[in-house]
LORODO-789845 format. One line per 2 residues: number of its first residue (from 1); their letters; for each residue z, y, x of N, C-alpha, C. Coordinates in steps of 0.1 Angstrom, whole numbers, plus 5000, padded with zeros to 4 digits. Last residue first. Example, Ala and Ser with C-alpha at 12.3 -4.5 7.8 and 13.67 -1.06 7.14 Angstrom:
! LORODO-789845
2) sa) 5071,4978,5128,5071,4989,5137,5079,5000,5129  5078,4943,5132,5078,4955,5123,5078,4967,5132;
! end
This chain:
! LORODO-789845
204) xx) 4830,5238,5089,4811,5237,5085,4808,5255,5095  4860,5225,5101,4852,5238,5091,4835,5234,5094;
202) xx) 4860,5191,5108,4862,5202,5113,4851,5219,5103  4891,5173,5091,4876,5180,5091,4871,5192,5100;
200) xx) 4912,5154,5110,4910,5165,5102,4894,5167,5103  4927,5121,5101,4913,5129,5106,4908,5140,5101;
198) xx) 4954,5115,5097,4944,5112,5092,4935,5127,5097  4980,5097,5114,4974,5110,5112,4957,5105,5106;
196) xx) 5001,5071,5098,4988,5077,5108,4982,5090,5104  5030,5052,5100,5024,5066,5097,5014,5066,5105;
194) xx) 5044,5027,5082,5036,5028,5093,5029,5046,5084  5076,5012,5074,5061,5021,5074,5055,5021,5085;
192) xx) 5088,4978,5072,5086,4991,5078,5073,4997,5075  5105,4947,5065,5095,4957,5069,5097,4972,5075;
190) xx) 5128,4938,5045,5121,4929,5059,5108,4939,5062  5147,4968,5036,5136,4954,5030,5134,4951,5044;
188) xx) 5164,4991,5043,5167,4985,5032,5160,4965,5029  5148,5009,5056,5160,5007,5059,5165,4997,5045;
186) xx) 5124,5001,5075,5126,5004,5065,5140,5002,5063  5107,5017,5109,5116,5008,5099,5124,5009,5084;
184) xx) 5084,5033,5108,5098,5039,5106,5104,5024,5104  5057,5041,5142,5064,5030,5130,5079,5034,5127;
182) xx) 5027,5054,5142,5043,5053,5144,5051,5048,5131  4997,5052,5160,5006,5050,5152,5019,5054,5152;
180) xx) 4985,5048,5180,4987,5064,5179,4995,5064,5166  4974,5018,5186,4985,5028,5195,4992,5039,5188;
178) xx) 4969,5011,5153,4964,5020,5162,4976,5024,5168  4977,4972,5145,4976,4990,5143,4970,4994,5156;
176) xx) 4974,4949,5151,4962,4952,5151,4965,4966,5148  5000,4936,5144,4995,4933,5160,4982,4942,5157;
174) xx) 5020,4940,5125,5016,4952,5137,5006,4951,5145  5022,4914,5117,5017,4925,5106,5013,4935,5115;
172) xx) 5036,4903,5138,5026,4900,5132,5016,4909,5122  5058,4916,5140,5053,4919,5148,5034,4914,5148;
170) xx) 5071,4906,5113,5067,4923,5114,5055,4920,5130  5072,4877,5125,5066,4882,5116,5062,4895,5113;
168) xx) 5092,4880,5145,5076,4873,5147,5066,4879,5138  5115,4885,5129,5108,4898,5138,5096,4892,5141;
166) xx) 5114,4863,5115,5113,4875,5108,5110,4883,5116  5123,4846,5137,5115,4841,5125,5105,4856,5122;
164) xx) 5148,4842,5150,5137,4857,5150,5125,4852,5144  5157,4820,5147,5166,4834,5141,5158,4843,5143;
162) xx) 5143,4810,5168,5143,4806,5155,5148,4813,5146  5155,4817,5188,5139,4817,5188,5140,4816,5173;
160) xx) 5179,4805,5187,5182,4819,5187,5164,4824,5181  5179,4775,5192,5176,4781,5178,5182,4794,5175;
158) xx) 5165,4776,5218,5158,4771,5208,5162,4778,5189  5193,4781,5225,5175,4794,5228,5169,4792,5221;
156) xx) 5206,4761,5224,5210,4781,5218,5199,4780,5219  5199,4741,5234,5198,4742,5221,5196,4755,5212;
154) xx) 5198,4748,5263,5184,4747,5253,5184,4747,5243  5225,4749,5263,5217,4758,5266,5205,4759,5258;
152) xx) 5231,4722,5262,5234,4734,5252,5228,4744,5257  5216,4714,5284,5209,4710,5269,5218,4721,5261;
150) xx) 5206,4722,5316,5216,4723,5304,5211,4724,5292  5188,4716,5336,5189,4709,5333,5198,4710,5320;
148) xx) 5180,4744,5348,5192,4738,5353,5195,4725,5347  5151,4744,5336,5157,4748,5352,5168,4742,5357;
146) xx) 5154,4746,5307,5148,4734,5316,5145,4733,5327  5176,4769,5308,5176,4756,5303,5173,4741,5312;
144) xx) 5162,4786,5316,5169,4784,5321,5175,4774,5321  5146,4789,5291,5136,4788,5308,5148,4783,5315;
142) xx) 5163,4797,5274,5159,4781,5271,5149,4778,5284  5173,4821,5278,5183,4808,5278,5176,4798,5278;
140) xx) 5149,4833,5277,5157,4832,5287,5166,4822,5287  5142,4831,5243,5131,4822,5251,5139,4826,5269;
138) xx) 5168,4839,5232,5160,4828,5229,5152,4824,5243  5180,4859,5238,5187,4852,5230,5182,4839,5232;
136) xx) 5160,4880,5246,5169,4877,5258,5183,4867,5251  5136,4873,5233,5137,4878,5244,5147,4866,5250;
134) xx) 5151,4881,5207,5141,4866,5208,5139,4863,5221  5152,4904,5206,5167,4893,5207,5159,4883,5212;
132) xx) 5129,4918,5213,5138,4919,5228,5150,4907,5223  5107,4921,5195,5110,4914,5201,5119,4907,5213;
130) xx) 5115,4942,5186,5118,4937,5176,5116,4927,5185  5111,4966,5208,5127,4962,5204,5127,4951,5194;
128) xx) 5083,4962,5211,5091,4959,5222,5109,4955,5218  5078,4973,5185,5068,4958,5193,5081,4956,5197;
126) xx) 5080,4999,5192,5090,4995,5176,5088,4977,5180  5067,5008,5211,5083,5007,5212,5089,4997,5203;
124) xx) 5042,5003,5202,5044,4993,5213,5062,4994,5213  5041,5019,5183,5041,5009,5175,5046,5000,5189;
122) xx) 5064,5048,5184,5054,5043,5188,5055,5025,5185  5090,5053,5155,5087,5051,5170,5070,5049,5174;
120) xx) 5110,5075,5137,5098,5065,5138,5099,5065,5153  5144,5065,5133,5130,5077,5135,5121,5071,5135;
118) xx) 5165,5046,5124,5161,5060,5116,5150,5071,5118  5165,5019,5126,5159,5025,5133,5157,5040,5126;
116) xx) 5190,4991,5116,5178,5000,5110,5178,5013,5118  5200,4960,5121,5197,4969,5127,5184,4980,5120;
114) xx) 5223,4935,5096,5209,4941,5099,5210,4951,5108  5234,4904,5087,5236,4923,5092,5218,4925,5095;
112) xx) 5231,4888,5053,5233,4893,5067,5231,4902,5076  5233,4885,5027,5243,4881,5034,5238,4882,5050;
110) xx) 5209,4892,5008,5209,4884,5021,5221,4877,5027  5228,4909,4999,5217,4903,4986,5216,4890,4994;
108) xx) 5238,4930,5016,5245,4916,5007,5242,4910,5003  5232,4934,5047,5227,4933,5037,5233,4922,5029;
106) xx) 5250,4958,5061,5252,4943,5060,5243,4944,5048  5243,4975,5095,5250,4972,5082,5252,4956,5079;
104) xx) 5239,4999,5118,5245,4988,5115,5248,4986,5103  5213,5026,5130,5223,5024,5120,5225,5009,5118;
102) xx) 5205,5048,5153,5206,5034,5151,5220,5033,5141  5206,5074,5164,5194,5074,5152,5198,5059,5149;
100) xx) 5225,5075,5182,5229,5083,5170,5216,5080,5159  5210,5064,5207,5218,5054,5198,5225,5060,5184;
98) xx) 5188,5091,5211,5197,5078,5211,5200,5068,5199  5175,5108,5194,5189,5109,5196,5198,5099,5197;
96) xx) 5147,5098,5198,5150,5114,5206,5166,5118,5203  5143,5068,5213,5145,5081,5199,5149,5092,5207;
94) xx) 5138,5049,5235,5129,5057,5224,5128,5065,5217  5167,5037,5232,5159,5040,5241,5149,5050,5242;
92) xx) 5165,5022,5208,5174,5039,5212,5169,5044,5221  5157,5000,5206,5149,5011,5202,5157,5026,5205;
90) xx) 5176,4985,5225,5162,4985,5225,5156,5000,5221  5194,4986,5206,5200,4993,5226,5188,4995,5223;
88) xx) 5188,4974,5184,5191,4987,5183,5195,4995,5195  5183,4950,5188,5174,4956,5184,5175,4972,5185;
86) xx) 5211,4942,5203,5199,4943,5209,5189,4949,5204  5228,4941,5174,5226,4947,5187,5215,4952,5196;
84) xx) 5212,4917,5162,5211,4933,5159,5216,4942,5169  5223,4895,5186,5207,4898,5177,5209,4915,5175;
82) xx) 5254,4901,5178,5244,4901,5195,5223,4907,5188  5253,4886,5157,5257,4902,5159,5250,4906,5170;
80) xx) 5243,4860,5160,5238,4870,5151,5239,4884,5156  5259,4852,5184,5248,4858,5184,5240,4864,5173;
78) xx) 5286,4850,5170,5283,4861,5178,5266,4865,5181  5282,4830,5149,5279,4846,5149,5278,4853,5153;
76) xx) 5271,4809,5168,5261,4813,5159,5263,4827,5152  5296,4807,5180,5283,4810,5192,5270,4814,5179;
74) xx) 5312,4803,5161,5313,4814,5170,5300,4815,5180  5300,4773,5154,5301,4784,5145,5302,4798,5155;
72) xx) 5307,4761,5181,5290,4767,5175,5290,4774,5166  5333,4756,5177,5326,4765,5188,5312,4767,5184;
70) xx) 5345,4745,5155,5348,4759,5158,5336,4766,5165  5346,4718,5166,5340,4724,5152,5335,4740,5152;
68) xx) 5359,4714,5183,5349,4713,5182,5343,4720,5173  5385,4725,5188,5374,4737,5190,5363,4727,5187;
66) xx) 5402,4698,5196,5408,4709,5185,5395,4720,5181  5382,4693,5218,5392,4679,5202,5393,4690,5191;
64) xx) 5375,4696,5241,5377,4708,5233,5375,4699,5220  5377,4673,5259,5380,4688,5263,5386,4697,5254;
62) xx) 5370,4650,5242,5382,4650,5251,5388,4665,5256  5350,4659,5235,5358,4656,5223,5374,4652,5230;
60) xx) 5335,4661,5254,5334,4670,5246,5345,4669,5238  5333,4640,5264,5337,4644,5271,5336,4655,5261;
58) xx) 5321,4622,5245,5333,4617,5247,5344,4632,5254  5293,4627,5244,5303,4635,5234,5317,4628,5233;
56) xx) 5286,4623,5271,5288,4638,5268,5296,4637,5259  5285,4595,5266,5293,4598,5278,5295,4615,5278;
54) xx) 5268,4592,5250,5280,4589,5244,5290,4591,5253  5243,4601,5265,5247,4611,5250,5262,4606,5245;
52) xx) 5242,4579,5284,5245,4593,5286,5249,4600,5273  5237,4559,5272,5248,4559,5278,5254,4574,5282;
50) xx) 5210,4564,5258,5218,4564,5251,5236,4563,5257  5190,4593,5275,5193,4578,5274,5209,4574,5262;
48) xx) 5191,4618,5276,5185,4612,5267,5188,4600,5263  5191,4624,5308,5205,4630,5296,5198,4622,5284;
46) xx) 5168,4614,5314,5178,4607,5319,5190,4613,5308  5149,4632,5319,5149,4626,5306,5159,4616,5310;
44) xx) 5144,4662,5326,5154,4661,5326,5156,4645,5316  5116,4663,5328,5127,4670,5340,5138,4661,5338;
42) xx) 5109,4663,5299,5101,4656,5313,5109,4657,5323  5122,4672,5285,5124,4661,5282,5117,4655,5295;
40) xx) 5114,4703,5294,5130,4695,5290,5128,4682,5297  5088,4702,5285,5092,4704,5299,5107,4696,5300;
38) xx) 5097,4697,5252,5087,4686,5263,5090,4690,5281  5111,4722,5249,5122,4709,5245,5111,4696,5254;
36) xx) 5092,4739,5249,5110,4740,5261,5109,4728,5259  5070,4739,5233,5072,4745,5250,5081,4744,5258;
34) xx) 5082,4725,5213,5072,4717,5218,5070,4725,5236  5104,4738,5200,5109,4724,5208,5093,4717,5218;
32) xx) 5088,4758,5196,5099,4766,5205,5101,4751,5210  5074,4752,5174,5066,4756,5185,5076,4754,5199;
30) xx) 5091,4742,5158,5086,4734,5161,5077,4739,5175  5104,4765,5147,5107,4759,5155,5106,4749,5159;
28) xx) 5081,4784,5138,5087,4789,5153,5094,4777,5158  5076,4766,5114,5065,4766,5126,5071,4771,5137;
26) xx) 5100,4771,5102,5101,4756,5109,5085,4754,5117  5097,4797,5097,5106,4791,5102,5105,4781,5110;
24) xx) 5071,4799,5079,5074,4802,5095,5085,4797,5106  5086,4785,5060,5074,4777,5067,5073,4783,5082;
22) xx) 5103,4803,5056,5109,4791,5057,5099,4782,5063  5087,4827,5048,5097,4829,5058,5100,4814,5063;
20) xx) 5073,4831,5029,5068,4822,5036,5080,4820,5050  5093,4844,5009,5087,4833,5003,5083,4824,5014;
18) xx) 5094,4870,5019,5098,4863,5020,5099,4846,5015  5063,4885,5039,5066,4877,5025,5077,4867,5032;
16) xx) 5074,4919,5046,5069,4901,5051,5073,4894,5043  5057,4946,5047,5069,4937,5039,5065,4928,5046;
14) xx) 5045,4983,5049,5046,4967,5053,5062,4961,5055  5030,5011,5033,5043,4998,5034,5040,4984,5041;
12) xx) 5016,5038,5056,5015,5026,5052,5030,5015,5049  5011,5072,5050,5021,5057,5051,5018,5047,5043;
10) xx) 4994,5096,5066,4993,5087,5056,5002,5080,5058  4988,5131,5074,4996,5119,5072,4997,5112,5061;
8) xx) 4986,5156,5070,4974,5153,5078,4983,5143,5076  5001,5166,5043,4987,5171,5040,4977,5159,5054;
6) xx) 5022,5137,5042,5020,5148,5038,5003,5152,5045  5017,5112,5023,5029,5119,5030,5029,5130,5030;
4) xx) 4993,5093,5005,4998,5103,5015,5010,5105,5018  4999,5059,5013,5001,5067,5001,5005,5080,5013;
2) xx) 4990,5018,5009,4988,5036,5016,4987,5050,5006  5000,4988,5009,5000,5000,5000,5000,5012,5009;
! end
């Protein structure tokens, strides 16, 4: 949907259907086990075997008996919060008043936090921060992963990659605007405007 603004400016709405969110889902994370989780499995296919996996969750259950349960829930909120965080160090960067243009909430409807960008940005900045959790949540933990051999490790990255479902998707919608664009995030829905100067006439 494109709807003037004002006299040399147009905005464009862009949404991400949530409806397909759940297919995307399980294509990021199928993609995410097929480039980590096979290097993984080649390097490292000895943790696999069956003496090994009952020889980890002995040792797991010997360490932390009382925290099992506990500890992935805390590693899944913190990194939630972590997530929006980052979207918002990211784009502050960018604005012309900092981290004073980045607003924290909670979307209830959702049940979950959100990061919203109060200025517009250049479409490679607005690129850059939606991609940065996926970044430094997901696809770093999981290079590191099948470097040092650590499967909790790989697990987080794998399903941090996967919690950015939805920024894949805006960034998807963006991939073909004009540089000269500027993107507002929307503060409320899974999207953002997009503003373009529109082409003055030159007098006759």
């Amino acid at each position: 949907m494109i709807e003037n603004t004002e006299e040399n400016c147009e905005k464009e709405l862009l949404v991400i259907d949530l409806r397909k969110a759940n297919w995307f889902g399980l294509l990021t994370l199928l993609a995410a086990v097929v480039i980590f989780g096979i290097p993984y499995y080649g390097l490292w296919s000895e943790q696999f075997t069956l003496v090994h996996i009952k020889a980890s969750f002995r040792d797991l259950a010997t360490r932390y008996s009382y925290l099992l349960g506990l500890i992935p829930l805390g590693v899944i909120a913190a990194g939630i919060v972590f997530h929006e965080l980052i979207h918002g160090l990211t784009w502050s960067l960018f604005t012309r008043n900092g981290h004073r243009s980045i607003k924290y909430g909670i979307l209830w409807k959702y049940a979950t936090p959100y990061c919203h960008c109060k200025e517009p940005l250049e479409v490679r900045h607005y690129i850059l921060g939606a991609l940065m959790p996926a970044i430094v949540l997901g696809i770093l933990p999981s290079v590191t992963a099948v470097i040092t051999g650590n499967f909790y490790l790989l697990a987080g990255g794998i399903f941090f990659i996967m919690t950015a479902t939805g920024d894949f998707m805006i960034v998807h919608l963006l991939r073909n605007k004009e540089k000269t664009a500027r993107v507002l995030d929307h503060p409320s829905e899974a999207g953002c405007y997009i503003y373009r100067q529109i082409p003055q006439r030159r007098p006759e």
